[in-house]
GUDREN-76690 format. One record per residue: residue in one letter; x, y, z of N, C-alpha, C, O in turn. Coordinates in pm, whole numbers, padded with zeros to 5 digits, always signed. Layout:
REM GUDREN-76690
AXYZXYZXYZXYZ
...
//
This chain:
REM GUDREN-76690
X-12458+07195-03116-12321+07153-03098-12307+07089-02960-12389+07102-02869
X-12204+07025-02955-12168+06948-02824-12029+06969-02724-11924+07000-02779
X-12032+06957-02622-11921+07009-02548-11875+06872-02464-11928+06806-02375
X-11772+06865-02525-11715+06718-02456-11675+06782-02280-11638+06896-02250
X-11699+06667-02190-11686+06708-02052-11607+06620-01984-11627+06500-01999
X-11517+06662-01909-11423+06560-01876-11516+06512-01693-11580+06569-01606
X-11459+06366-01725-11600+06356-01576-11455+06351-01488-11347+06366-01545
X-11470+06324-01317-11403+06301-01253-11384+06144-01217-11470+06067-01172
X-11264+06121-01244-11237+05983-01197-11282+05924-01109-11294+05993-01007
X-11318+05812-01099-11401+05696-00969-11318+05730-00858-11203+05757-00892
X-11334+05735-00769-11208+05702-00646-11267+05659-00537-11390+05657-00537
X-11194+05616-00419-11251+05596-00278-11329+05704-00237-11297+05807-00295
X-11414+05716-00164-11501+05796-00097-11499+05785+00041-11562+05691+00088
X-11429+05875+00132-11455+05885+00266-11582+05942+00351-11644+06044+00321
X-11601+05882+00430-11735+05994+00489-11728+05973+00621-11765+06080+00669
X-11706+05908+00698-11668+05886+00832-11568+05850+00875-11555+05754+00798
X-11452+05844+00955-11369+05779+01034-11390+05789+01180-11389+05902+01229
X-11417+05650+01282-11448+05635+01354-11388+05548+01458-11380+05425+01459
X-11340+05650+01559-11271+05501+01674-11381+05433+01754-11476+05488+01811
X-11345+05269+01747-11419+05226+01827-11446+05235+01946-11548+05247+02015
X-11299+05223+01965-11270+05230+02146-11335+05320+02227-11396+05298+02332
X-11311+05452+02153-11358+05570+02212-11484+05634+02171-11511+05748+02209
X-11560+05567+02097-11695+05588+02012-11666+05745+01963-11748+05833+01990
X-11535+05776+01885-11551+05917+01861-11491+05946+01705-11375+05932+01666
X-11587+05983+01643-11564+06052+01470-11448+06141+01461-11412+06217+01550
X-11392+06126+01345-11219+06217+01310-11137+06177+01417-11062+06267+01453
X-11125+06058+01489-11006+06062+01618-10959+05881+01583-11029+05790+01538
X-10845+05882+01618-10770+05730+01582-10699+05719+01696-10626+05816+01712
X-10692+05636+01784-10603+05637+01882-10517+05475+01834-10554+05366+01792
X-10399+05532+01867-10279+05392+01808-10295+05261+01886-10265+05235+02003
X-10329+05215+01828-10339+05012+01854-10471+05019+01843-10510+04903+01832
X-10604+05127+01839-10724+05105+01824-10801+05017+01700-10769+05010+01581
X-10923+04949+01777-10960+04949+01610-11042+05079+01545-11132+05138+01604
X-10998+05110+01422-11092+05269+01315-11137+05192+01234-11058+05110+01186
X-11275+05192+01193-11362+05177+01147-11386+05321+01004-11407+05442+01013
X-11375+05259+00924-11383+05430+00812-11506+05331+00682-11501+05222+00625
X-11599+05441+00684-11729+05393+00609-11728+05525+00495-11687+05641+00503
X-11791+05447+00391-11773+05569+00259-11864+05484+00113-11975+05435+00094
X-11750+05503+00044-11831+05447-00136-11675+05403-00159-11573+05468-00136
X-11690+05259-00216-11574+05252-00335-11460+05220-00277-11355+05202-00338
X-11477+05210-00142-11380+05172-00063-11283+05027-00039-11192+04997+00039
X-11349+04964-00140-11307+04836-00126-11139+04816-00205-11113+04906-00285
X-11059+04737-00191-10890+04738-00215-10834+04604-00205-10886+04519-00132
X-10708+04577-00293-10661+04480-00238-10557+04473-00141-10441+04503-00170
X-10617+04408+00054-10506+04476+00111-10386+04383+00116-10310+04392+00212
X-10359+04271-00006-10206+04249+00020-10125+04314-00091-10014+04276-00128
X-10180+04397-00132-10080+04493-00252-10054+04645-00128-10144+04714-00081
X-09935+04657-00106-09886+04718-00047-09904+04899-00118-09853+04980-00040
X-09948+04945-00208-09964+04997-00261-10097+05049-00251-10115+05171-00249
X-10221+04942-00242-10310+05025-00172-10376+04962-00034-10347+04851+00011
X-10478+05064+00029-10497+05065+00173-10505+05215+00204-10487+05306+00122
X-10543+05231+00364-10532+05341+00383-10431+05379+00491-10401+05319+00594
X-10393+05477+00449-10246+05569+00495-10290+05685+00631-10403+05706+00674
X-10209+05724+00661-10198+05796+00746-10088+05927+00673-09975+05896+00634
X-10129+06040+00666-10043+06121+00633-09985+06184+00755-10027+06143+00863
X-09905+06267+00755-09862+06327+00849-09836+06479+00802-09875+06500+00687
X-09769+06609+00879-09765+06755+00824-09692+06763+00727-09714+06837+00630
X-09553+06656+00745-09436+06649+00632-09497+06567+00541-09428+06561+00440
X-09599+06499+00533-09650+06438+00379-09555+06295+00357-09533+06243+00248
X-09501+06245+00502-09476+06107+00499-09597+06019+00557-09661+06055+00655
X-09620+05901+00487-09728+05855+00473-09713+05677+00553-09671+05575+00498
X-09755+05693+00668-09778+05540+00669-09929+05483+00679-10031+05545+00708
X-09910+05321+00641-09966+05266+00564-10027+05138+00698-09951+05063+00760
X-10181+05144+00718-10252+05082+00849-10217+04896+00740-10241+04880+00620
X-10161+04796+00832-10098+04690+00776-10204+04555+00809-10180+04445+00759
X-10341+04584+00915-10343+04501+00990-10529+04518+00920-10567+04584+01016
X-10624+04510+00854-10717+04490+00806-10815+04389+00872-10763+04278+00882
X-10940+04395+00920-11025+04286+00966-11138+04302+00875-11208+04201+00868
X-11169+04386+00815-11242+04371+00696-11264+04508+00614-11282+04620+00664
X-11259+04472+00464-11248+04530+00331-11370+04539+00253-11394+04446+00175
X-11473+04661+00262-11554+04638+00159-11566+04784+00105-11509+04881+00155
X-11659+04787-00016-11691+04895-00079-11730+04974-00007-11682+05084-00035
X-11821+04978+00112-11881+05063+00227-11808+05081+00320-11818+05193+00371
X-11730+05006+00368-11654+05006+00501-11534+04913+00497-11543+04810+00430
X-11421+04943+00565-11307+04906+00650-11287+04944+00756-11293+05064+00784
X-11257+04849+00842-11244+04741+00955-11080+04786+00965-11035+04777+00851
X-10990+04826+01045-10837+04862+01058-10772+04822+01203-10831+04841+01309
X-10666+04775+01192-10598+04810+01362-10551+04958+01307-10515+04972+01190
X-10555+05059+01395-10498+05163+01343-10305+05161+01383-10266+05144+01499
X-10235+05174+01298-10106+05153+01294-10039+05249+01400-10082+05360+01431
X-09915+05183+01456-09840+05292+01571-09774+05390+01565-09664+05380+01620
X-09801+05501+01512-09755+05579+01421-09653+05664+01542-09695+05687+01655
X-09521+05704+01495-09427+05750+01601-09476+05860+01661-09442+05881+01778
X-09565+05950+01594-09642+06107+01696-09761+06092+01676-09815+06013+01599
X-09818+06181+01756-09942+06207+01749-09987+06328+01709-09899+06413+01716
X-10111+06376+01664-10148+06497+01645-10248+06476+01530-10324+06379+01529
X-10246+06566+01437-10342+06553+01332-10259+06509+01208-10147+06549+01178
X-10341+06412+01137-10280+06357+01026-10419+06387+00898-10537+06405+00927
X-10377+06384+00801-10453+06346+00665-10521+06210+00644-10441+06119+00664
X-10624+06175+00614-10614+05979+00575-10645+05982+00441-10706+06081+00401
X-10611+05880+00351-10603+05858+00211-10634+05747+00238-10595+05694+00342
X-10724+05677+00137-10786+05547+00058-10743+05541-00052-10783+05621-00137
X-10634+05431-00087-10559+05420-00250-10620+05292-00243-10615+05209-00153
X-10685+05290-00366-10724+05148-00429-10704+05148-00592-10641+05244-00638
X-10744+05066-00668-10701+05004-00817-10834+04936-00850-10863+04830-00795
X-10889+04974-00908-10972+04945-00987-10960+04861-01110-10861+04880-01181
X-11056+04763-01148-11049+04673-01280-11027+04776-01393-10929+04769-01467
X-11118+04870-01404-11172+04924-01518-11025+05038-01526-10977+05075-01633
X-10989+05066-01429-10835+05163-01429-10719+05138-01446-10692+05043-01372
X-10623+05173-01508-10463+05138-01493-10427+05235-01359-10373+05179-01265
X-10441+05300-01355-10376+05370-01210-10440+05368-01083-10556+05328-01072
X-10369+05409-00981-10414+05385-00834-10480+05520-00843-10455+05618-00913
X-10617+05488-00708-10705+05600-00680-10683+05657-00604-10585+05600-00556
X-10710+05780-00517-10714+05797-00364-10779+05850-00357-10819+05907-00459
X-10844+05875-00229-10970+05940-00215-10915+06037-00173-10799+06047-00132
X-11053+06172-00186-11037+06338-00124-11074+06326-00013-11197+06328-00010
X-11013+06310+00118-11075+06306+00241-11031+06480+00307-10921+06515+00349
X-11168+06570+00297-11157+06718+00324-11089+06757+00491-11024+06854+00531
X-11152+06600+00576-11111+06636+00750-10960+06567+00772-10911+06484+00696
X-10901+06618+00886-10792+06535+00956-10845+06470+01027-10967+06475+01044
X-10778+06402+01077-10757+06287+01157-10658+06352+01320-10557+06421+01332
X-10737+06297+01405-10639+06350+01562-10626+06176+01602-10707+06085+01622
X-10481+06192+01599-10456+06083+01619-10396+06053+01730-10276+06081+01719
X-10430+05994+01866-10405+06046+02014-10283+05905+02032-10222+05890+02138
//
């Protein structure tokens, strides 16, 4: 007999976030460029809908506007001026051909965003 298995959906894959400025992993400092490398990462960034976000503790979410490059492995970001600082969540929402719905990735670390 056979056991049907439900797989997990494709999504972005995070694995690093990295400020340049400050050559330092999990940290974003505002007007910097962040550099975030992974799988699957690639998006379209004039659909406002996906890109990557910035969460915050209250789970309002802004959205980095300023892109220097988009690929499956890596994005290139100005990191956005976000009104506080502290630790935030980051999310990768992208859309896939093969999908009707938007993805986001499981990113397990915060973000210190100075």
């Amino acid at each position: 007999s056979f056991e049907k298995v439900q797989a997990d959906p494709v999504r972005p894959q995070i694995q690093i976030v990295y400020d340049v400025a400050t050559q330092t992993n999990n940290q974003a400092t505002r007007g910097n460029i962040v550099r975030i490398t992974g799988a699957r990462l690639n998006f379209d960034p004039t659909d406002a809908s996906q890109g990557a976000f910035f969460i915050d503790g209250a789970g309002a979410a802004t959205r980095a506007s300023v892109y220097e490059r988009v690929g499956p492995r890596s994005v290139v970001l100005l990191m956005p001026n976000l009104a506080s600082t502290g630790t935030f969540a980051l999310e990768v929402r992208a859309k896939y051909p093969f999908a009707n719905a938007l993805r986001a990735s499981d990113y397990r670390s915060t973000i210190s965003v100075l």
